[in-house]
Each structure stands twice: as C-alpha cells, then as structure tokens.
PDB file of N, CA, C, O and CB in Angstrom:
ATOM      1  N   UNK A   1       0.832  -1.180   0.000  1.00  0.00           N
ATOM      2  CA  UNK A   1       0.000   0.000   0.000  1.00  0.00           C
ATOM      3  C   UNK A   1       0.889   1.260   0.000  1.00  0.00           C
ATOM      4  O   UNK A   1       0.916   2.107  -0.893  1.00  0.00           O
ATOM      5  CB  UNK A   1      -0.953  -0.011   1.222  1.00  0.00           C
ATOM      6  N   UNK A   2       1.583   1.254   1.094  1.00  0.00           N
ATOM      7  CA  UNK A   2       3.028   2.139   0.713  1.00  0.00           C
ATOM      8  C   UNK A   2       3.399   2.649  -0.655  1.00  0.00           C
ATOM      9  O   UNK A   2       3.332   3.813  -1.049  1.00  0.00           O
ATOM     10  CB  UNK A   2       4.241   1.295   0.999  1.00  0.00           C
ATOM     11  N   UNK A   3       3.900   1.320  -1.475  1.00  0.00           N
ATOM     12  CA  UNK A   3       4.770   2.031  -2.464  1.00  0.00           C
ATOM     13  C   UNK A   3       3.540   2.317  -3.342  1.00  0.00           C
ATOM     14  O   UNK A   3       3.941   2.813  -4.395  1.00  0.00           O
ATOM     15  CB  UNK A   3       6.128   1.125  -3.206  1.00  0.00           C
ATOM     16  N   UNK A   4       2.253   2.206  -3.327  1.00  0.00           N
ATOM     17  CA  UNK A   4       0.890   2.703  -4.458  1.00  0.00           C
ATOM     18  C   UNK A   4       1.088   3.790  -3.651  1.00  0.00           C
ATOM     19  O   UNK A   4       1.184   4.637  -4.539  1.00  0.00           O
ATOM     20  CB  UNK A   4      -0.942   1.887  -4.616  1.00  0.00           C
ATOM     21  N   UNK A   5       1.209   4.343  -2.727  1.00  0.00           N
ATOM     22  CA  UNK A   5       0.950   5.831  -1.997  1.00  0.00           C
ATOM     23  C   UNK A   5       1.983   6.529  -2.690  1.00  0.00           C
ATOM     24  O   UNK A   5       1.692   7.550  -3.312  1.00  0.00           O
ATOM     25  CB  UNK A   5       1.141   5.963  -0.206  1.00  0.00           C
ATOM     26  N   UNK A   6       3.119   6.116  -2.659  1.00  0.00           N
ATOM     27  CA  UNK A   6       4.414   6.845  -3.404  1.00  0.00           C
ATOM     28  C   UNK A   6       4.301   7.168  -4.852  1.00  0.00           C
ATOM     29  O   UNK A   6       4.447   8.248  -5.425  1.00  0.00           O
ATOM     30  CB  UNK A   6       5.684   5.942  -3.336  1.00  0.00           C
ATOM     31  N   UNK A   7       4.022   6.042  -5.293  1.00  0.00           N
ATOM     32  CA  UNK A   7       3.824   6.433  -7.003  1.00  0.00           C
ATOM     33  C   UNK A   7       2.544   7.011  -6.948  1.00  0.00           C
ATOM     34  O   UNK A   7       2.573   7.452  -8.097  1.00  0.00           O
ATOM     35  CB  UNK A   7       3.815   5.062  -8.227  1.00  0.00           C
ATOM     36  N   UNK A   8       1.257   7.419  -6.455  1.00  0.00           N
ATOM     37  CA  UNK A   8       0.777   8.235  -6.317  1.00  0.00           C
ATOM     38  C   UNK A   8       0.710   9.288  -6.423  1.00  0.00           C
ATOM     39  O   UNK A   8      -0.057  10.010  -7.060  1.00  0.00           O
ATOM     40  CB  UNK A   8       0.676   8.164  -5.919  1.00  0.00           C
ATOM     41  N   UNK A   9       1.690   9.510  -5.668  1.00  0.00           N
ATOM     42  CA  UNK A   9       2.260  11.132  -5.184  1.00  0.00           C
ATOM     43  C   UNK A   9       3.439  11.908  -6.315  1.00  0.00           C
ATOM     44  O   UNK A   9       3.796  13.067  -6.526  1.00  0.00           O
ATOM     45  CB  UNK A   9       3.233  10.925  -3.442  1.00  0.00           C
ATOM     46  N   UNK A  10       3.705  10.862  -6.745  1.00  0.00           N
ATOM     47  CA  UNK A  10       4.696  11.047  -8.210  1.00  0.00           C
ATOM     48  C   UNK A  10       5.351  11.687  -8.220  1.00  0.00           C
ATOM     49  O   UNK A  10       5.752  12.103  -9.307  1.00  0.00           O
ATOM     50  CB  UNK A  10       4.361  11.359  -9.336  1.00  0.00           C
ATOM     51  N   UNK A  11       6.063  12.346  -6.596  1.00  0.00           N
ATOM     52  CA  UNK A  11       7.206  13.581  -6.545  1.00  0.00           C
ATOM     53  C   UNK A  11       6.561  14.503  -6.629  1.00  0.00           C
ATOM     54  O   UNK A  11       7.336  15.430  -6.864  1.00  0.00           O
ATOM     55  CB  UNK A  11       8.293  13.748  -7.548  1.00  0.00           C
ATOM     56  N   UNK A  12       5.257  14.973  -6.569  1.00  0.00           N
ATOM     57  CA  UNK A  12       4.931  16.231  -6.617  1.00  0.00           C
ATOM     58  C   UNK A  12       4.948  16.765  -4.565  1.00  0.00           C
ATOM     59  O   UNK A  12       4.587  17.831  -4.066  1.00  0.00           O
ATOM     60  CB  UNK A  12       3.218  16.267  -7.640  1.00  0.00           C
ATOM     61  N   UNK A  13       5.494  15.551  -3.899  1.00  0.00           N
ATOM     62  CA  UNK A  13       5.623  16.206  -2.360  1.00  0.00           C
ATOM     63  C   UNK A  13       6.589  15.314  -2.194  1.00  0.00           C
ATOM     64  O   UNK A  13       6.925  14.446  -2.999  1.00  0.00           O
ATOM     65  CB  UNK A  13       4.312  16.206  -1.139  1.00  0.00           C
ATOM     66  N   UNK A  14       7.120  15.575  -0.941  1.00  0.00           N
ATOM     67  CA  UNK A  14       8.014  14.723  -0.088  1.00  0.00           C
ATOM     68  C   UNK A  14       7.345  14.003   0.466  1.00  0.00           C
ATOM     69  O   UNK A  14       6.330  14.550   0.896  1.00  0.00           O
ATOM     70  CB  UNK A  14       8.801  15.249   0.804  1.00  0.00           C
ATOM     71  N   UNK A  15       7.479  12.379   0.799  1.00  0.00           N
ATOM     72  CA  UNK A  15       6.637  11.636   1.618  1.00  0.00           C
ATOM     73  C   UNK A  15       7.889  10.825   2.301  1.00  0.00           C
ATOM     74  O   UNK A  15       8.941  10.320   1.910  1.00  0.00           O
ATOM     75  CB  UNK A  15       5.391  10.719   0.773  1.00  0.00           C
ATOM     76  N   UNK A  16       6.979  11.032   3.910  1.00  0.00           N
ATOM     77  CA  UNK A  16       7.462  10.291   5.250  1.00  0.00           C
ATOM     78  C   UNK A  16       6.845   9.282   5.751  1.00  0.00           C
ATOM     79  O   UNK A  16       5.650   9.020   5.891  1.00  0.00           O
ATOM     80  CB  UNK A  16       7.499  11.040   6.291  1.00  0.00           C
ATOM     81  N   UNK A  17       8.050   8.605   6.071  1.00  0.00           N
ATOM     82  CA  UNK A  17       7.027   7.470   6.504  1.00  0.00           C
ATOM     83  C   UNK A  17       7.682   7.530   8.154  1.00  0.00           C
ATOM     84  O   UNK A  17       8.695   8.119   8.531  1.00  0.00           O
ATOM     85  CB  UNK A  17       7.196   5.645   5.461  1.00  0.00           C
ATOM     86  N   UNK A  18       6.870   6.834   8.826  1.00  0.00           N
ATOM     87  CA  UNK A  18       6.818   7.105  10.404  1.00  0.00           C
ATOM     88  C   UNK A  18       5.651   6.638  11.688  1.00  0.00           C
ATOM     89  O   UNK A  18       4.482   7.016  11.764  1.00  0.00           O
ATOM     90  CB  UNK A  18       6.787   8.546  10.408  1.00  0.00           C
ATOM     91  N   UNK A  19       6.281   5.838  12.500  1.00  0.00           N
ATOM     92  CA  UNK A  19       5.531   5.045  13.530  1.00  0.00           C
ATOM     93  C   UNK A  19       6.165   3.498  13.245  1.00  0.00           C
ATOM     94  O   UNK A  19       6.472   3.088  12.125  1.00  0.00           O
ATOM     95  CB  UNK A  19       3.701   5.175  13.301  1.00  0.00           C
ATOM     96  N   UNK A  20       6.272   2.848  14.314  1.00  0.00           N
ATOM     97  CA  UNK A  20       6.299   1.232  14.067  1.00  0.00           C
ATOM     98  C   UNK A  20       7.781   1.173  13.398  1.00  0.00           C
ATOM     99  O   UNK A  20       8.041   0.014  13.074  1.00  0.00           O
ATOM    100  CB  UNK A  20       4.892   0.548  12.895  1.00  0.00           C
ATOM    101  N   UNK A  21       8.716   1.992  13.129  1.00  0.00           N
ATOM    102  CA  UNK A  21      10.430   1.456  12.271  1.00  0.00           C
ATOM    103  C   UNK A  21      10.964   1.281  12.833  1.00  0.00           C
ATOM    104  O   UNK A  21      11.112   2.037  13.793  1.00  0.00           O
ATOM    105  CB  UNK A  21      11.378   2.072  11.488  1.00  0.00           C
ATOM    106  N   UNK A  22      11.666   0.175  12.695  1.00  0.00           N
ATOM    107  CA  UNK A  22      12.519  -0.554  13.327  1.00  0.00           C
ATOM    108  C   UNK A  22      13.448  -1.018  12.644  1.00  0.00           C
ATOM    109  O   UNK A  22      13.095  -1.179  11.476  1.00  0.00           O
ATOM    110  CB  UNK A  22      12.041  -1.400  13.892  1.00  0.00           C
ATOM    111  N   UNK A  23      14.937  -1.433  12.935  1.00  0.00           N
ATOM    112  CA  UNK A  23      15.950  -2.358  12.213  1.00  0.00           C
ATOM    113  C   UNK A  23      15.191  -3.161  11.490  1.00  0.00           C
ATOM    114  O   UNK A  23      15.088  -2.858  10.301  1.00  0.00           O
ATOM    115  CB  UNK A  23      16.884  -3.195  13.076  1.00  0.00           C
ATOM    116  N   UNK A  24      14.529  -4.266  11.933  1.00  0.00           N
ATOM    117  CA  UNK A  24      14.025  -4.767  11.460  1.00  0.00           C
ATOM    118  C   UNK A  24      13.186  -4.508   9.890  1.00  0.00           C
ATOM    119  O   UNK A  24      13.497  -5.082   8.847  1.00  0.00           O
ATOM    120  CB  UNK A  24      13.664  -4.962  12.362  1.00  0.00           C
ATOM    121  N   UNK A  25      12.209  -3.629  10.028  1.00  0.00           N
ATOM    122  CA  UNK A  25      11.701  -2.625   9.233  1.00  0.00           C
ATOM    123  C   UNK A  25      12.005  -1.676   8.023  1.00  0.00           C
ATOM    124  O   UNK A  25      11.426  -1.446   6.961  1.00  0.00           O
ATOM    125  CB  UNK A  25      11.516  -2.069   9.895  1.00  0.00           C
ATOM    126  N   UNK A  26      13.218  -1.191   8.654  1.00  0.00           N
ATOM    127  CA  UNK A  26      13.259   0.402   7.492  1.00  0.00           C
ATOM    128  C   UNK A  26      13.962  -0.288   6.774  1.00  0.00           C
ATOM    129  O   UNK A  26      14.757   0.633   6.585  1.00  0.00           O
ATOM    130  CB  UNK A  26      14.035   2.138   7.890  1.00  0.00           C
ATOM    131  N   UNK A  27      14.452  -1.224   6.106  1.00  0.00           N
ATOM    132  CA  UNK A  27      15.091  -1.261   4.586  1.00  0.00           C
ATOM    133  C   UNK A  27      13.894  -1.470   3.807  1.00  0.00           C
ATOM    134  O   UNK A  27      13.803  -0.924   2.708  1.00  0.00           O
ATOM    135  CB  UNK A  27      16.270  -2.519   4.247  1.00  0.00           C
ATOM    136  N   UNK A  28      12.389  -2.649   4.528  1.00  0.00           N
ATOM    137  CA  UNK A  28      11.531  -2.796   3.636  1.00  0.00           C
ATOM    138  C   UNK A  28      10.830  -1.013   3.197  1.00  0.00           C
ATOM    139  O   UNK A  28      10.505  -0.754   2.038  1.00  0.00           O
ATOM    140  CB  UNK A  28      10.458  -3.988   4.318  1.00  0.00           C
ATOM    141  N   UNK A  29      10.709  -0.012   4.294  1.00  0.00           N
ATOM    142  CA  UNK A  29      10.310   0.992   4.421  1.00  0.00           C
ATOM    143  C   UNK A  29      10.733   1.611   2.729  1.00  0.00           C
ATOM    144  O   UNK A  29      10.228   1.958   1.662  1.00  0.00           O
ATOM    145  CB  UNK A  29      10.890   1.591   5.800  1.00  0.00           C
ATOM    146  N   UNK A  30      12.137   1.419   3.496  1.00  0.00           N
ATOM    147  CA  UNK A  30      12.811   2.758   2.802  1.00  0.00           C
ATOM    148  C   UNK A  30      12.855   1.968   0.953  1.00  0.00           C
ATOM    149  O   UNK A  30      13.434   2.648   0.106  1.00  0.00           O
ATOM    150  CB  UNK A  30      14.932   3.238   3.751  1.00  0.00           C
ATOM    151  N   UNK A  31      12.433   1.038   0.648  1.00  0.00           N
ATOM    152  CA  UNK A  31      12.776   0.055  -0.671  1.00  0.00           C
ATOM    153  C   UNK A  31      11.547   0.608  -1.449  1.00  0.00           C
ATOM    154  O   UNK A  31      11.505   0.573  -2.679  1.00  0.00           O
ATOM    155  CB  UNK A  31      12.766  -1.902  -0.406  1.00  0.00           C
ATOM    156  N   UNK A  32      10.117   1.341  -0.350  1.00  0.00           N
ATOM    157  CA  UNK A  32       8.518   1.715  -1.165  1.00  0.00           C
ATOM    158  C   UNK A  32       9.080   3.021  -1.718  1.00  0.00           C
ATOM    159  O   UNK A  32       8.140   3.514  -2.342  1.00  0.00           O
ATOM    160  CB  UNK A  32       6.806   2.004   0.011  1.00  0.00           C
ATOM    161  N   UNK A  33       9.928   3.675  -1.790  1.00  0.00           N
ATOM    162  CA  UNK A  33      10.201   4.780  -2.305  1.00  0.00           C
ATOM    163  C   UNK A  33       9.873   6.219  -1.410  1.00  0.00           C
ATOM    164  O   UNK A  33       9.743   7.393  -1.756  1.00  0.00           O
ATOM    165  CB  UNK A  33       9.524   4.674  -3.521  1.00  0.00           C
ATOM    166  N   UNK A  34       9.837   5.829  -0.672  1.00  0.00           N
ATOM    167  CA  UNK A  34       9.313   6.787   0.425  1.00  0.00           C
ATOM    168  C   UNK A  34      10.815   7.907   0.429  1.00  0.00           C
ATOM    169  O   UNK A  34      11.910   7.394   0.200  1.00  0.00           O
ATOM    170  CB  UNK A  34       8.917   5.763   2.228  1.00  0.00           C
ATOM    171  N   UNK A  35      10.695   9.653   0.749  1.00  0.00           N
ATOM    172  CA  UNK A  35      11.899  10.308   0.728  1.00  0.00           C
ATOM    173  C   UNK A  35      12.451  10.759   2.086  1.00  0.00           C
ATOM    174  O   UNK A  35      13.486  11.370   2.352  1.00  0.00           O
ATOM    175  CB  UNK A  35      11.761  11.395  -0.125  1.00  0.00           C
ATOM    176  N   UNK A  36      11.269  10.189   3.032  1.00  0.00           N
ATOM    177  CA  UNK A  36      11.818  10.221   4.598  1.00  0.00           C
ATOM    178  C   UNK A  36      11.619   9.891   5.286  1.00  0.00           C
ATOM    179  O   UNK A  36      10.459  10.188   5.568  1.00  0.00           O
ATOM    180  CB  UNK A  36      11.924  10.820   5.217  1.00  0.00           C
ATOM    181  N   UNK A  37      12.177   9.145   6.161  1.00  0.00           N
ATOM    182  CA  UNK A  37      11.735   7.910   7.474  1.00  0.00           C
ATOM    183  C   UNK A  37      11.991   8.608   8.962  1.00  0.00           C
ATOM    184  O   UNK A  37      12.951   9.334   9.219  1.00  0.00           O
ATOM    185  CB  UNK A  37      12.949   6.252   7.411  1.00  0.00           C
ATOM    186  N   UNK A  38      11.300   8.365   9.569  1.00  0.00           N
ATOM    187  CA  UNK A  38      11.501   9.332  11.256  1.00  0.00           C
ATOM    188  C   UNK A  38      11.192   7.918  12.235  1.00  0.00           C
ATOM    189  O   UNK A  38      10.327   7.079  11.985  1.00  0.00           O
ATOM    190  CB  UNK A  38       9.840  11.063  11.677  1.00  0.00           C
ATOM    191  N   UNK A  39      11.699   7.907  12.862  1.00  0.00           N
ATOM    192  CA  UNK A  39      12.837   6.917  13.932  1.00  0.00           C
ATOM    193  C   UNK A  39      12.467   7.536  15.480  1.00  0.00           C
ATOM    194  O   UNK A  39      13.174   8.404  15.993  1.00  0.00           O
ATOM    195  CB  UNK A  39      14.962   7.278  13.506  1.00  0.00           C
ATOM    196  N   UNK A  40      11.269   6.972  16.149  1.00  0.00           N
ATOM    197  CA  UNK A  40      10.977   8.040  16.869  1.00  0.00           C
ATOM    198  C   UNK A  40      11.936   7.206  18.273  1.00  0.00           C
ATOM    199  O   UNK A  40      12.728   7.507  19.166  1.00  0.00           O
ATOM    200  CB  UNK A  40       9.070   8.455  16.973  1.00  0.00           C
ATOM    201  N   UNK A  41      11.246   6.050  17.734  1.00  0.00           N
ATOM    202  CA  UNK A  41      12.200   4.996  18.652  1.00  0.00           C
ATOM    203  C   UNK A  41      13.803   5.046  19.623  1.00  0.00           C
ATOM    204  O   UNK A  41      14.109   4.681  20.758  1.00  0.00           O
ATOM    205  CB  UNK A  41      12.498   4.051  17.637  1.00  0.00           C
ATOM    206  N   UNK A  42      14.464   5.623  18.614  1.00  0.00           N
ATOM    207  CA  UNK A  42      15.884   6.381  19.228  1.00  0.00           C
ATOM    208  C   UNK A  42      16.056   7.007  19.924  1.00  0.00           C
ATOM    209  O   UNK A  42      17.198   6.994  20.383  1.00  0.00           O
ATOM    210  CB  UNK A  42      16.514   6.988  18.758  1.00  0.00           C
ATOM    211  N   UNK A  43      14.996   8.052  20.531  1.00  0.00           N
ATOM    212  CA  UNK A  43      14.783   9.080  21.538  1.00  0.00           C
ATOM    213  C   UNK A  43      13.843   8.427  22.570  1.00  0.00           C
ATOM    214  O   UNK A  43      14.306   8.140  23.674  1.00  0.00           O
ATOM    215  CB  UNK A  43      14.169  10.441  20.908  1.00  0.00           C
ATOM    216  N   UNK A  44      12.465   8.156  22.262  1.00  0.00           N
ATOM    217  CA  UNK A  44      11.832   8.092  23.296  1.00  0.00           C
ATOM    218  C   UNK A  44      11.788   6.617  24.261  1.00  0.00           C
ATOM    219  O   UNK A  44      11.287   6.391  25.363  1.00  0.00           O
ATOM    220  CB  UNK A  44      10.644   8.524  22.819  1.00  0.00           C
ATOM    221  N   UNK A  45      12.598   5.702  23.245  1.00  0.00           N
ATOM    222  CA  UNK A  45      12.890   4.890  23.996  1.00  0.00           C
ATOM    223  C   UNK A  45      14.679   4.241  24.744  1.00  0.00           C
ATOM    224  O   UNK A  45      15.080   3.105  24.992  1.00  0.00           O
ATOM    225  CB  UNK A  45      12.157   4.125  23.283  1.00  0.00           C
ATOM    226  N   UNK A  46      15.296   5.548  24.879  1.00  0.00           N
ATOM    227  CA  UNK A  46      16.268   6.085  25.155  1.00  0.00           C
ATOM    228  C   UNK A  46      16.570   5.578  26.821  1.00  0.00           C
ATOM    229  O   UNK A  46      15.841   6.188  27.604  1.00  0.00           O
ATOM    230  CB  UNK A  46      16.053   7.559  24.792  1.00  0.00           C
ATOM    231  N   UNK A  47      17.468   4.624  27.456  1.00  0.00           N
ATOM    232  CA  UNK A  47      17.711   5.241  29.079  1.00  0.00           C
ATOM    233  C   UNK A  47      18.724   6.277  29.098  1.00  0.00           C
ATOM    234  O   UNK A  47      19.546   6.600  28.240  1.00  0.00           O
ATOM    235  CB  UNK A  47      18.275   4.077  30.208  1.00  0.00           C
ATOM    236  N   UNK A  48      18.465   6.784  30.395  1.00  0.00           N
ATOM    237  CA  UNK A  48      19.392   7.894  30.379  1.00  0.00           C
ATOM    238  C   UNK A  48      20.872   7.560  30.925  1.00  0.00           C
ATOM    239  O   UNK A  48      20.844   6.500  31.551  1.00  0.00           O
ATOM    240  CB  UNK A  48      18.768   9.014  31.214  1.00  0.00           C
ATOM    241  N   UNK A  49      22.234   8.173  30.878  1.00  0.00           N
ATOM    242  CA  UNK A  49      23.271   7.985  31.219  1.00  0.00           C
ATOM    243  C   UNK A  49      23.530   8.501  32.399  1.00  0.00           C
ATOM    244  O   UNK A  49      23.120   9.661  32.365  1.00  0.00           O
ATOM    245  CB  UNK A  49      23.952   8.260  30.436  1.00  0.00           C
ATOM    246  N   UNK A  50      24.050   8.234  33.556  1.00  0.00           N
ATOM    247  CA  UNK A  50      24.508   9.197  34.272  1.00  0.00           C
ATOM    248  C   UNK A  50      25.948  10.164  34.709  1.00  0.00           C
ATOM    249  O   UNK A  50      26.608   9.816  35.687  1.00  0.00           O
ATOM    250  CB  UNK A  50      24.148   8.736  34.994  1.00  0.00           C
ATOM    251  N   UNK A  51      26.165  10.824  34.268  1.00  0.00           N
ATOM    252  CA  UNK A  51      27.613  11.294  33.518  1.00  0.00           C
ATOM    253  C   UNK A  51      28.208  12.788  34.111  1.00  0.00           C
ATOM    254  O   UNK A  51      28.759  13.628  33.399  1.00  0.00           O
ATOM    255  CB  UNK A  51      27.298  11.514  31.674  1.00  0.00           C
ATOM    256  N   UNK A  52      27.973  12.919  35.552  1.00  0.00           N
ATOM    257  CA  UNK A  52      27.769  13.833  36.699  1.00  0.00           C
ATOM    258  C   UNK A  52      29.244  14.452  36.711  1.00  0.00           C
ATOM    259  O   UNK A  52      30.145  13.614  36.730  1.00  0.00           O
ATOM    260  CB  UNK A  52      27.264  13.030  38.203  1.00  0.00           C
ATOM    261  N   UNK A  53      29.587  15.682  36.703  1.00  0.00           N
ATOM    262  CA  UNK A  53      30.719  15.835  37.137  1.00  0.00           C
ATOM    263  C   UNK A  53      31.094  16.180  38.786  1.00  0.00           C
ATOM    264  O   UNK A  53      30.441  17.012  39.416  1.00  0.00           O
ATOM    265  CB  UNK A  53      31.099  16.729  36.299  1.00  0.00           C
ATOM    266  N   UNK A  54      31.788  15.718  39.150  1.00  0.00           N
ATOM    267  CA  UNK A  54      32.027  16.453  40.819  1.00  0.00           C
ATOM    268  C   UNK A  54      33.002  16.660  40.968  1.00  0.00           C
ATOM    269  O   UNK A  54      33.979  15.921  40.849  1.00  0.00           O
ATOM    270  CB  UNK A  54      31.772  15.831  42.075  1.00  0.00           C
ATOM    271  N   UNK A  55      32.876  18.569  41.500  1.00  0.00           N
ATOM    272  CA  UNK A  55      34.449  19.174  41.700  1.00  0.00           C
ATOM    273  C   UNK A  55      34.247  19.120  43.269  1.00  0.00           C
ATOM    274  O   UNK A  55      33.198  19.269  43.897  1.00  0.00           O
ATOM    275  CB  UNK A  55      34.892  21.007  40.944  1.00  0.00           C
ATOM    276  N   UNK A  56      35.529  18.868  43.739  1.00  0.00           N
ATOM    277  CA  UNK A  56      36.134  18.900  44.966  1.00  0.00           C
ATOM    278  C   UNK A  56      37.153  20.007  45.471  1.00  0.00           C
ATOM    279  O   UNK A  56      37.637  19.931  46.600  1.00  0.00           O
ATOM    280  CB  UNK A  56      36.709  17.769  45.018  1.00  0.00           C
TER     281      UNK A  56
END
C-alpha cells in the first residue's frame, strides 16, 4: 500500500514514513520509495546515562 501511496504522489511532495520502524523494518520501508523515514524509537525509547561531574 506504501509504495501505491508513493507512485501516487509522483514527486509532486516529499513523503514520510513514520511510527512502528525498526531495524528490522526500514530497509523494507525505505525500498517503497518513500523520501523520509523518522525513527521516533531512538529518543523516546532512550535510558538515560549518568555522567555527573564532581568538583572537589
């Protein structure tokens, strides 16, 4: 359904694709012709570091 949305659109816009990408995922993603993928995954499922400095 993807790549009918793309040739659709026939370059007359930029199309993103986004929600659900994963390793797994974005090569099939990125293969529908799509011109931008957003990765929300990298951030919001992020732990944090703890990386404190302490002067003495």
């Amino acid at each position: 359904m993807m790549t009918a949305m793309v040739q659709l659109i026939d370059g007359r816009a930029l199309v993103e694709a986004s929600g659900n990408i994963s390793k797994e995922t974005i090569r099939t993603i990125a293969a529908c012709g799509v011109d931008l993928i957003s990765v929300g995954r990298l951030t919001h499922s992020v732990q944090a570091l703890d990386i404190s400095l302490q002067l003495v």
